[in-house]
Structure formats: C-alpha cells, structure tokens
C-alpha positions in Angstrom: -66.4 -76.5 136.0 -67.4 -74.1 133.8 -66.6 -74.7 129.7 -66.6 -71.7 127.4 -70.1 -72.6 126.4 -71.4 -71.9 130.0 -69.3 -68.7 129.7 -70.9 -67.9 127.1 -74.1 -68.0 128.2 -73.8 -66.2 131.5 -72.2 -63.4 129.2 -75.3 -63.1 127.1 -77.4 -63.3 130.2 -75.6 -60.8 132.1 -75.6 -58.6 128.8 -79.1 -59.5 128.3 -80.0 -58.5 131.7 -78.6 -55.1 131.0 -79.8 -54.4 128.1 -82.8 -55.1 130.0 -82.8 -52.5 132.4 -81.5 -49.7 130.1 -84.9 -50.5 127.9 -87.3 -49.7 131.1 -85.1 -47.1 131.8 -86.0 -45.3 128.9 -89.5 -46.5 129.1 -90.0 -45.0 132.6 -88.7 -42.1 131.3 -90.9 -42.5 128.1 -93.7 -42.8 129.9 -93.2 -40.1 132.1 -92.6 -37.7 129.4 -95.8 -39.1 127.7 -97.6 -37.9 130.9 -96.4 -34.6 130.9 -97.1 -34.1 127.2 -100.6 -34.9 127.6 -101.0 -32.7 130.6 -99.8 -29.5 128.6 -101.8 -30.3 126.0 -104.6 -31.1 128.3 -103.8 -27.5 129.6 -103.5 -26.3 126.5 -106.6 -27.5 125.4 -108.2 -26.3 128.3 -106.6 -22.3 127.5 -107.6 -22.4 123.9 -111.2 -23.3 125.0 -111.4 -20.6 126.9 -109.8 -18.3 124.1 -111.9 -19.6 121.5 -115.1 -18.9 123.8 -114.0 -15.3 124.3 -112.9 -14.7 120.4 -116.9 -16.0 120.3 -118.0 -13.1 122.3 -116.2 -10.9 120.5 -117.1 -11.8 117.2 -120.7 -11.4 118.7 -120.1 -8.1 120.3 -119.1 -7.0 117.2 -121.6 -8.4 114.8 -124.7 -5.8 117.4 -122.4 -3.3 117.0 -122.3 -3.8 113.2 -126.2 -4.3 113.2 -126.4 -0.7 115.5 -124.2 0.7 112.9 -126.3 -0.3 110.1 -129.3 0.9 111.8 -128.0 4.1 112.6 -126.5 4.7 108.8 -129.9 3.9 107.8 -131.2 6.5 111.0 -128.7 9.2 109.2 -130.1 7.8 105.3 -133.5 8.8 106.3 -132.1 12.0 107.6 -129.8 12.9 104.9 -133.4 12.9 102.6 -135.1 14.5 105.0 -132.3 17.5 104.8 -132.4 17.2 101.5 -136.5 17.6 101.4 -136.2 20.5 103.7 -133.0 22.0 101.5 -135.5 21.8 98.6 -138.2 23.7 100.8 -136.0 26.5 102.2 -134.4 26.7 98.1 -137.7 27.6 96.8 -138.4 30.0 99.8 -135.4 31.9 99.5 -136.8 34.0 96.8 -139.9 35.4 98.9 -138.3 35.4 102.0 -135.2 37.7 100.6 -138.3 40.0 98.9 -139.6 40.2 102.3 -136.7 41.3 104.2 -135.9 43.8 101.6 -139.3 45.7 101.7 -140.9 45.0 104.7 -137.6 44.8 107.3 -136.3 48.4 106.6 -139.7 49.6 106.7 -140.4 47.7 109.8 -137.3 49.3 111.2 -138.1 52.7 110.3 -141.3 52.4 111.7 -140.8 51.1 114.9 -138.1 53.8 115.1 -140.8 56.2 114.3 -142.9 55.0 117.4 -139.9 54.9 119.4 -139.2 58.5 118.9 -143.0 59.3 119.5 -143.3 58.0 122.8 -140.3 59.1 124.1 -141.0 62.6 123.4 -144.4 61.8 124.6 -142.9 60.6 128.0 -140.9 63.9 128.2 -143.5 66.1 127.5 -145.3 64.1 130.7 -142.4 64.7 133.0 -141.8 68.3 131.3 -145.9 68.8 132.6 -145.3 67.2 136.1 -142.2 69.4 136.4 -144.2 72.6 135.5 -147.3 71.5 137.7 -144.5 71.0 140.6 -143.4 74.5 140.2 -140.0 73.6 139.1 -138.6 74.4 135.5 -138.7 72.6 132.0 -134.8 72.4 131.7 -133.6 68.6 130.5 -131.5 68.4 133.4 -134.0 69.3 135.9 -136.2 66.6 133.7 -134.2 64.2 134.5 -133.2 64.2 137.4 -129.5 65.2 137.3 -128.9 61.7 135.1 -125.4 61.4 134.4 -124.4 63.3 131.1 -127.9 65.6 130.9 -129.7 62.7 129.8 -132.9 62.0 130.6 -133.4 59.1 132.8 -134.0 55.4 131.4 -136.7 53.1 132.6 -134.6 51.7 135.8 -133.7 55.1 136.8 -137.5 55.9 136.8 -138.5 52.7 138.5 -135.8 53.8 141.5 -134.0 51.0 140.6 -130.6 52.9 140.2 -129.9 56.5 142.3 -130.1 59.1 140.8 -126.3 59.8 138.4 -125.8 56.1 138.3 -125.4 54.8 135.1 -126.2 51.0 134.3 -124.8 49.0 131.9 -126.5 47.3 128.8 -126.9 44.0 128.6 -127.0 42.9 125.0 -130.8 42.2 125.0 -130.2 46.5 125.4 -132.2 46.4 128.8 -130.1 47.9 131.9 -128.0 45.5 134.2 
C-alpha cells in the first residue's frame, strides 16, 4: 500500500515532471526567438553594410566635387586678377581713347560723308552723260529709271536685281533685302 510518504513523493515527482516540461517549453521558445533575433540582426547587418558602403561613395563623390570646386574657385581667382589687370589697362586707356573719338570720329564721319556725297553725284553725272549720249533727257526721273518716289535708283536696282519701281527694304547692315 501506499503511506503518505510514497504519496508524497509521486506528488513531487509528478510536479517535478511538470515543472520540467514547462522549463523546455520556454527554452524551445527561447531558443527559437534567439534564432530569429540573430537572423534580423544578421540582416540588419547585412543592410547597414551596404548603407555604410554607399554613405562611402557619397562621401567620395563629394570630396572630387569639392576638389573640382576648389579648382575651379582658384580657375575664377586667376580670372578675377586677370579682369582686374585688364580693368587697370582699359582705366588708363580711357583717356586717349575718349580724345580719339572726340576728334577723329566726327571728323571721320564728316569725311566719309564728304566722299559719299562725291561719288554719288559722280555716279549721276555718269548716268546723266549715258542718258544724253542715248538721246534721251537729263531729268531725275528719266535718270532713274522711274524709281519709286523720283529717286534715283540704288545699287540693286542698277544691278537688275529689283524691277524697275520696286522698292527694297534695308536690312540694318543699310544694304537692300
């Protein structure tokens, strides 16, 4: 028969027993969760590698641009002087340059004015001559040709570029279009 003390003992065995099981129970579980832990942080590792490789790059991307930049600013130092030299030049030109235009430009001007006028009326004392020669008369329209507004004809109108009472345009360089 069984006595208290045998009692007892299959109590503490039976309590023992599942005590037992609930601790690998939780160690199952432990060591499960210990798995997965180390396979984010393996993964985690493995993404911050591969973050910490590209921060690399950029930090190196950026340190040639920064070494461009600084040989550029010292591209535009060596420029800024040579502006500056050239400023200096130009400056101490001014003077002359301004004496020049004001006595030789509007007697330049006048002068080629002067020719202008000359060989035009040398031109329509020609054609005035051929007229004559041609038997026909001297009168400015007759000179030139019926030209639109009794003018005598420009160069394209002589070259029989434009008929006769057309009247080109002027381009800004002042030829005819």
């Amino acid at each position: 028969m069984l006595n208290a003390v045998w009692v007892a003992v299959i109590i503490a065995v039976a309590c023992w027993a599942v005590l037992v099981v609930a601790a690998v129970y939780v160690l199952i579980k432990l060591s499960r969760l210990i798995t997965q832990t180390s396979a984010t942080v393996t993964g985690l590792r493995d993404n911050s590698d591969a973050v910490i490789a590209r921060a690399h790059a950029t930090i190196d991307a950026t340190a040639g641009q920064l070494d461009r930049t600084d040989e550029i600013t010292a591209s535009m130092d060596q420029v800024a002087a040579g502006m500056a030299e050239l400023t200096g030049r130009v400056t101490a030109l001014a003077p002359l340059a301004r004496l020049a235009a004001a006595t030789s430009g509007t007697k330049l001007a006048r002068v080629s004015a002067f020719v202008y006028g000359v060989r035009h009326a040398a031109e329509l004392r020609a054609t005035a001559a051929e007229a004559r020669r041609a038997g026909g008369g001297s009168s400015p329209r007759q000179l030139s040709g019926g030209a639109a507004g009794g003018r005598p004809p420009g160069p394209a109108e002589r070259r029989g570029q434009l008929p006769a009472g057309q009247v080109g345009t002027r381009d800004r360089t002042g030829g005819r279009s």
